[in-house]
N, C-alpha and C positions, 0 to 999 in steps of 0.2 A: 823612146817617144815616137807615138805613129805620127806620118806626116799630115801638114791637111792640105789635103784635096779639094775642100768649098768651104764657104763658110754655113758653120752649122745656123740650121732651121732658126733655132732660138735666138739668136747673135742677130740672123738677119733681120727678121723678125723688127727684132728692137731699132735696129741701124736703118730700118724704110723711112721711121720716124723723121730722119736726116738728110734724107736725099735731096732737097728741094738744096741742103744749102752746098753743095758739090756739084760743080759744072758737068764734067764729063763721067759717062758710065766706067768705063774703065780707071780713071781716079778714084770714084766710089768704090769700085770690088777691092784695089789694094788697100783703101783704108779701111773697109770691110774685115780683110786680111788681116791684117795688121794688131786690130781691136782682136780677132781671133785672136792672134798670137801674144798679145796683152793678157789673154785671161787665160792660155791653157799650155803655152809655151816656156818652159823653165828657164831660158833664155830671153830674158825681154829685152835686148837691144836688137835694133832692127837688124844686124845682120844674122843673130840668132833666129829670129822672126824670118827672113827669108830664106835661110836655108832650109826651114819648115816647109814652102811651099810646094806644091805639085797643080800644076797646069795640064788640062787635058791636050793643049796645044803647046808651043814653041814658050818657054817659058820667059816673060818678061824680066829684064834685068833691075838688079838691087837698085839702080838710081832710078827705074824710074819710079819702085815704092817709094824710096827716098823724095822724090820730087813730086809726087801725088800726096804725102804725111805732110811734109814741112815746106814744101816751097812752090806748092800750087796757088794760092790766095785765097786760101778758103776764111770765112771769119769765125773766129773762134769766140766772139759779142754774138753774130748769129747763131752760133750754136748752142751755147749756154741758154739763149732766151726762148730758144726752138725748144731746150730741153725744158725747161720750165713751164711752156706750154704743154709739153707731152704727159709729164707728172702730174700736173693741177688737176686733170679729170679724176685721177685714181682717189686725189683727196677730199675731194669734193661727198659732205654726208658724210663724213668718218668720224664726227666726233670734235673735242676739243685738240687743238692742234697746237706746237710750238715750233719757231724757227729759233734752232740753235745758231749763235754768232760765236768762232773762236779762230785761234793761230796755234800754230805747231809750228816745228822745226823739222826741213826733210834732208837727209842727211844724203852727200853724194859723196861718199871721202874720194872717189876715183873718177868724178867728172866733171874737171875745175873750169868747163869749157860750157857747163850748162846755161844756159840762163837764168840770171838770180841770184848766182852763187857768190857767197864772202865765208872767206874765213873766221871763225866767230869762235865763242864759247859757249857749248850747250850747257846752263846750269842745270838739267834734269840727269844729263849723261854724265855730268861732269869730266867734260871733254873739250878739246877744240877738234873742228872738224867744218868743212864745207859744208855750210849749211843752205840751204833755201829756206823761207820767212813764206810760211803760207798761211792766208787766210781763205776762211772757208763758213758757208755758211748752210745750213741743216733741216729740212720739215721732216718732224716725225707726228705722230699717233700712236695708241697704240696696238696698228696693227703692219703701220710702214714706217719706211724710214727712205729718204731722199734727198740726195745733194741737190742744191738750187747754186751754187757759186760757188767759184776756188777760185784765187789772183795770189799769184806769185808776187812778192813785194821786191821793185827792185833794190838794190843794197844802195847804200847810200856812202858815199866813196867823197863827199866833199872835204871833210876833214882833212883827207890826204892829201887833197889837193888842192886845198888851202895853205896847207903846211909847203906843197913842189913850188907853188907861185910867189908865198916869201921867200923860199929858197934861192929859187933862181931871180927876183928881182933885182934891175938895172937903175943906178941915179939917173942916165937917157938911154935913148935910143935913135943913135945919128944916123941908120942906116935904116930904110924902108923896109925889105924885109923880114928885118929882127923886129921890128912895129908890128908889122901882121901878125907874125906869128904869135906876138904877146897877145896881140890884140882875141884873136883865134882862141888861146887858150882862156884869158879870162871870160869870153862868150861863151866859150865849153864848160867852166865852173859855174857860170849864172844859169846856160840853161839845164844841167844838172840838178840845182840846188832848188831851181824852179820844179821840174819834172818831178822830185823825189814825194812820197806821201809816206807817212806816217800809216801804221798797219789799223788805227784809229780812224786815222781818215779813208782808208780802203774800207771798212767795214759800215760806213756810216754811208758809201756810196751804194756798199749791196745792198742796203736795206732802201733807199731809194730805189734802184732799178726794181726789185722786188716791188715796191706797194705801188710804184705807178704801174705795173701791170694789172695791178689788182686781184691777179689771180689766185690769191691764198687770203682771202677778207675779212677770216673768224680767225687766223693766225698770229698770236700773241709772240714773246719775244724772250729770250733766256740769255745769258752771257755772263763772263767772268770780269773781273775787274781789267784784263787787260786791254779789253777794248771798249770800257765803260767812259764816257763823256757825255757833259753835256747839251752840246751839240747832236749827238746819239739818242739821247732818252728825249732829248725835246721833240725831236722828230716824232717820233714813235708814239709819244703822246699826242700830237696835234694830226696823227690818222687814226686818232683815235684809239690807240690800243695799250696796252700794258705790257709790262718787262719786268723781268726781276733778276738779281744779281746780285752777286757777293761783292760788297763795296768796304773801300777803307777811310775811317774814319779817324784818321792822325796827323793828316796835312791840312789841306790847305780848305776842304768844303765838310760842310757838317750835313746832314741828313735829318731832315724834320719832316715829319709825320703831319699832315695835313689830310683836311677831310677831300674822300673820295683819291686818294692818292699819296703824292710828298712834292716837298720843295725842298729847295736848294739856298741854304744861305752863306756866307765866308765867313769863316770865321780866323782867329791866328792859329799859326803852324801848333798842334798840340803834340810836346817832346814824347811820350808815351803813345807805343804803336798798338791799335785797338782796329780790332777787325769785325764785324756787323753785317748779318745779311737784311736784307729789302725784300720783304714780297710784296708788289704792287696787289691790292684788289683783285681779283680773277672774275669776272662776271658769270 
């Protein structure tokens, strides 16, 4: 593997787009770096990544890539929305457009330290394994294709910790300290249990941040039933746009065909599992 020496032409290129949201130039070049070392580096952990580099001067040391990557305060809400600015021109006149909505599973079996991570059971791998819960969302054409959002979901650990707080409950607590500290952990299960979202409710936020930019406005909407709701399609409908989806149709809502679109009515739980797709109208 040859070393690198700068970052290439085209990399840079793309990355000026970003500058605005990185304070210092020399922060910018290692995270510059870095994305290099992202796309062309067979090692992609950052210490793989910096033994790649070569400086024409006195070479900067791995912490302080490390502290220009993850612990400078760059925002990563600005960045994505930077990025979404920079795409929108390219789609702009290309035709009929979809924003794909979905989740996957990314698998770390060796970095139980990431952020995100639970141990879980991939039903597709059929495995257990450190997974991270990503949701992600998509415009294409058909002549591009572009990420507009990724959020990591974080794992949601209340159960367990529902289960440690009966465990260790006390009939009192005569002594103040042993109070706080109870007190500390059920404010750490509330605010836990508060903070956690549903990967439904992650998805229903991107499509929000997405339409109040407004910069995708002929941009219709695709998705699989795992993150189909109706909080989700109401949205979607009241800016006016259309979605379609593989929906099921054995629980708890039935799917009625209504002019110019569909509704939604409940009906009771039907024992027999019956699956149905929806194409909404296409204008």
């Amino acid at each position: 593997m040859l070393p690198i020496t700068e970052v290439p032409k085209s990399i840079a290129s793309g990355m000026s787009n970003y500058r605005n949201v990185f304070c210092k130039d020399e922060g910018f070049e290692h995270v510059s770096r870095y994305v290099t070392g992202l796309i062309i580096s067979p090692n992609k952990t950052l210490q793989g990544i910096y033994d790649l580099q070569v400086w024409e001067d006195k070479k900067p040391s791995r912490r302080a890539m490390h502290q220009s990557v993850f612990e400078s305060g760059w925002n990563s809400d600005t960045l994505i929305q930077q990025h979404r600015k920079f795409v929108s021109s390219s789609h702009k006149g290309q035709g009929r457009e979809v924003i794909s909505l979905d989740w996957t599973f990314s698998h770390h079996d060796r970095g139980s330290e990431i952020y995100g991570i639970k141990k879980e059971y991939d039903y597709v791998e059929k495995r257990t394994s450190s997974i991270q819960t990503v949701v992600t969302a998509v415009i294409s054409n058909d002549k591009l294709i572009d990420g507009l959002d990724a959020v990591v979901q974080a794992p949601n650990f209340c159960e367990s910790e529902m289960e440690y707080l009966n465990m260790t409950v006390q009939d009192s607590y005569e002594e103040m300290p042993a109070l706080q500290n109870r007190l500390l952990e059920l404010l750490d299960y509330q605010k836990h249990k508060l903070e956690y979202k549903k990967r439904t409710e992650i998805a229903l936020e991107m499509v929000q941040r997405i339409e109040e930019e407004g910069l995708f406005p002929e941009a219709n909407y695709a998705f699989d039933n795992g993150v189909l709701t109706l909080d989700l399609t109401g949205y979607i409908e009241s800016r006016g746009k259309h979605w379609v989806s593989e929906i099921e149709c054995s629980r708890h809502i039935n799917w009625k065909m209504a002019e110019g679109g569909c509704s939604i009515r409940t009906i009771k739980e039907r024992s027999s599992r019956e699956f149905s797709s929806y194409k909404s109208k296409m204008s």
